[in-house]
N, C-alpha and C positions, 0 to 999 in steps of 0.2 A: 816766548818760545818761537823759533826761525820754524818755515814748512817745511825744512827737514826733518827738525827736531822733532816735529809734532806729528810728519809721515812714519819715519822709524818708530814711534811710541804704539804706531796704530798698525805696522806690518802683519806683526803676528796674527791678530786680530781679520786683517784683510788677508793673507794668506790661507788661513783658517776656513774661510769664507768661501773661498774662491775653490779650494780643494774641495770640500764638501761636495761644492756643484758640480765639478770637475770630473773630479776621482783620478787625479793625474798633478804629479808632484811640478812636473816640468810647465803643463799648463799654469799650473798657479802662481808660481813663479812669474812666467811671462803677463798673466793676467796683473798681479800686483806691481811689474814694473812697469806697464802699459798707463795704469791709475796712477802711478808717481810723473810720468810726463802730462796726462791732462791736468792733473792737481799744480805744477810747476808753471805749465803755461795760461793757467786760469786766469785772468785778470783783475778775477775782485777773489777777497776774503771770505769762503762760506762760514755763515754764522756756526756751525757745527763741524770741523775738521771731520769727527766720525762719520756724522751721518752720510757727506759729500761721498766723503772717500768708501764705503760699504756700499753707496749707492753704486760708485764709477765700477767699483770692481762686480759687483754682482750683474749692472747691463753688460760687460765685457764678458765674461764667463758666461752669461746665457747666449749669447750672440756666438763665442767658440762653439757652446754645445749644437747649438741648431748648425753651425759649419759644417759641426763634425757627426750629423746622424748618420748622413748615408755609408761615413767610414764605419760607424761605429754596425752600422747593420749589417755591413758586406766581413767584418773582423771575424777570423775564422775561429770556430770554437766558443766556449766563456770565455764571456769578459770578467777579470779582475782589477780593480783599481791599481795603480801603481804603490808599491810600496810605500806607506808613512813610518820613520822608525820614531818620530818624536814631533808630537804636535805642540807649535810652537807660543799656541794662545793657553792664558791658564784663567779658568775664572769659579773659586771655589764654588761659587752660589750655583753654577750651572755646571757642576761636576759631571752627573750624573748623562746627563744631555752629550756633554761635549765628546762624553766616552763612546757613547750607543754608535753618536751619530757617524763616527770615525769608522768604526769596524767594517770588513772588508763587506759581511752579511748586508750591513746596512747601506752603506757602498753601493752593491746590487741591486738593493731594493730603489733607491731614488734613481738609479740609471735606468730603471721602467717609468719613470713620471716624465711627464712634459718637462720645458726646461722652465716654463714660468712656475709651475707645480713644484720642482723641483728647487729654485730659488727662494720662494714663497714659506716652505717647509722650513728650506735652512736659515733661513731670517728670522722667524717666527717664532719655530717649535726650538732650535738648536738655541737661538743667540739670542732671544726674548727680546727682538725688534716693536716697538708700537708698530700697529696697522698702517698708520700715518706713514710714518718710514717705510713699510715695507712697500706701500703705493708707489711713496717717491723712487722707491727702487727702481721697481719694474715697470713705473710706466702707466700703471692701470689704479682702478679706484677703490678707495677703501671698501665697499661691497665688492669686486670680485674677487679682490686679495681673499676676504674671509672665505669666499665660494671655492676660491685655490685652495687655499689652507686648510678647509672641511675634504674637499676632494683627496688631497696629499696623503692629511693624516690618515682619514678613511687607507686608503692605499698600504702605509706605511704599517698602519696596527694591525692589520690582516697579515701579513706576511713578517712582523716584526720578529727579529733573532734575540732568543735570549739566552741567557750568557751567566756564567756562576761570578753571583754578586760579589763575595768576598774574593778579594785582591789575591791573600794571602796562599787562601786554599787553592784557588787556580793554578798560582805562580810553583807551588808545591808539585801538583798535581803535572805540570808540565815539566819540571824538573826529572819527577820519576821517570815519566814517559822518555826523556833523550837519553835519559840514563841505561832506562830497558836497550834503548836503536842501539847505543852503542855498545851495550853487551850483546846485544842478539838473544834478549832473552825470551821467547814465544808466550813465556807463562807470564809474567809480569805484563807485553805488552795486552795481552790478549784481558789482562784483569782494568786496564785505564782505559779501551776502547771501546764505545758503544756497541749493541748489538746489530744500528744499522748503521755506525760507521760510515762515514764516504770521504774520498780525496776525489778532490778537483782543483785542476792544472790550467791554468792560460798561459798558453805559449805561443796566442798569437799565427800558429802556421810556423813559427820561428824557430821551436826548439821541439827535443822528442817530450813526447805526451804518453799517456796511459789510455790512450782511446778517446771516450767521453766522462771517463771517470773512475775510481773503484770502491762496488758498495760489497757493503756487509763486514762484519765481524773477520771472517776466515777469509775471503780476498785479499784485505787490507793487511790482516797479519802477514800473509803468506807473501808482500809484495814489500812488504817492508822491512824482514827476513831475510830475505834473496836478492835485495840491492844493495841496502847498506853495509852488509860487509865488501862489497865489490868496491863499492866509491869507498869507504876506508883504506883498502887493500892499495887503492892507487891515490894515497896522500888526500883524498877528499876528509874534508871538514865541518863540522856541524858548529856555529855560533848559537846560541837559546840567545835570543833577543826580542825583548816586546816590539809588532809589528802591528801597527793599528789601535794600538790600544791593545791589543790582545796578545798572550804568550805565543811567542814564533820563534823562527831560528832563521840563520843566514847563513846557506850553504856556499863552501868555498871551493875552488879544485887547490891542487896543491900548492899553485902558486896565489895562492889567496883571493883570487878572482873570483868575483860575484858569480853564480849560478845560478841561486834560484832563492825564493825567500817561503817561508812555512808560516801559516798562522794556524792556530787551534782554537776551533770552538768548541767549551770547557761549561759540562751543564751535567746538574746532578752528580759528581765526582766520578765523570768519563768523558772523556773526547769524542765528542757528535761530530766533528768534521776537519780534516784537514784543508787547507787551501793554499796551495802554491802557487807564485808567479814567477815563471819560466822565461817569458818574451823576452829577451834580450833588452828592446826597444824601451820595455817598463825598470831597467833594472841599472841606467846608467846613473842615473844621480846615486846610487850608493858606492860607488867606485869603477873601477875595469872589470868590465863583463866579461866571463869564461864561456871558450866556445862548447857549447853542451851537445853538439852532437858530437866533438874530439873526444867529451869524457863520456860519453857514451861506448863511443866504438874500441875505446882505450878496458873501462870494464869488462864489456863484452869479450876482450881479447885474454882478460886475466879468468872470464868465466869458464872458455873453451879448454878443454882437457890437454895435455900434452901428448901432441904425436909421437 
């Protein structure tokens, strides 16, 4: 097998990887074609194609994240990972893992760990790397790797999102719900959504937001009521598309352009949270981004009464 052949076989796999650490589609990306030029200009054969190549790309992805702290602390608002509408690694035995680890919740939670904590985790707990490897990773020694590792999870289980196991009953469950938005129906939606309910929005400073978020039951109803018929009224469109692993949707304006993306966390047969990502910035690798404060001002203008 040529180190093409044998790079492509392992993309998904380093992608995967690299996103985890990331939380950024477009990062990953450049992280794994960054690892395809050191792997090309390599001079000798690594005994393990895998191992090399998860190592190249995980020092490269910790090295972005520590670039990118200070952006990431000065980022106005929550942060939400960039959009995944399909992750590209499949590995039945670590099903379970590969899903958690995806979700937008969880996303959050590793963008609080250090980025060796944060590497460490996703080698270890997500992609059942030996210690051995995950040292070679990062650079440090099998004891602190474990001391990472101990640290991470610790972190990780405390704050851990959980999520309605069955596939089937979610995917249902999120069906009803875009079904209620687009009738406008108050009763139906008001019976799929938690009673503390919350959406939260990242848009970055970039796009309009709903404050710092909106909790409860009758907030949400009342906010989800009162907009979506507006963005219908002016050709906006709701796509229901798994986003993260998780049931979400892909909002369009009329001319089909990306707006903003929805995921739903779907526990005990009710929607504990919405999460949108607004930013512009986060939302080009899905297509042409729509300017959302035009559909805004365009709403607003079919909401105002007639003089």
């Amino acid at each position: 097998m040529t180190r093409t052949e044998e790079f492509e076989e392992l993309r998904p796999l380093l992608f995967a990887i690299a996103y985890r650490i990331l939380g950024s589609v477009s990062e990953a990306e450049d992280a794994v074609q960054e690892a395809w030029l050191r792997y090309e200009a390599s001079p000798t054969t690594p005994t393990s194609s895998k191992a090399f190549l998860s190592a190249v790309v995980t020092r490269i992805s910790i090295d972005v994240v520590r670039s990118a702290r200070v952006r990431r602390e000065e980022y106005v608002g929550q942060w939400l990972p960039e959009p995944l509408l399909t992750d590209p690694y499949e590995d039945p035995a670590r099903s379970a893992e590969l899903a958690d680890s995806v979700s937008v919740a969880a996303l959050v939670l590793l963008e609080r760990l250090s980025p060796l904590e944060r590497a460490v985790f996703v080698l270890r707990e997500v992609f059942g790397f030996g210690f051995p490897e995950v040292a070679s990773a990062v650079g440090r020694s099998e004891a602190a790797c474990r001391q990472l590792a101990v640290r991470a999870r610790r972190h990780m289980d405390e704050g851990r999102p959980r999520f309605e196991a069955d596939r089937r009953v979610r995917d249902e469950l999120a069906a009803r719900f875009f079904d209620a938005l687009r009738e406008g129906d108050v009763e139906g939606l008001r019976e799929l959504l938690a009673a503390d309910v919350q959406i939260v929005g990242d848009g970055g400073g970039r796009a309009p937001l709903w404050g710092k978020g909106v909790f409860g039951l009758g907030n949400v109803t009342r906010v989800l009521v009162s907009t979506f018929p507006l963005f219908a009224r002016i050709g906006g469109t709701v796509e229901p598309h798994e986003v993260n692993g998780q049931p979400g949707a892909i909002f369009r304006d009329r001319d089909g352009k990306v707006l903003n993306t929805w995921t739903l966390d779907v526990l005990d047969g009710q929607i504990q949270a919405i999460r949108a990502v607004l930013n512009p910035d986060k939302l080009g690798h899905l297509g042409p981004v729509a300017d959302a404060w035009a559909v805004l001002r365009e709403a607003n203008e079919v909401r105002r009464p007639p003089t």
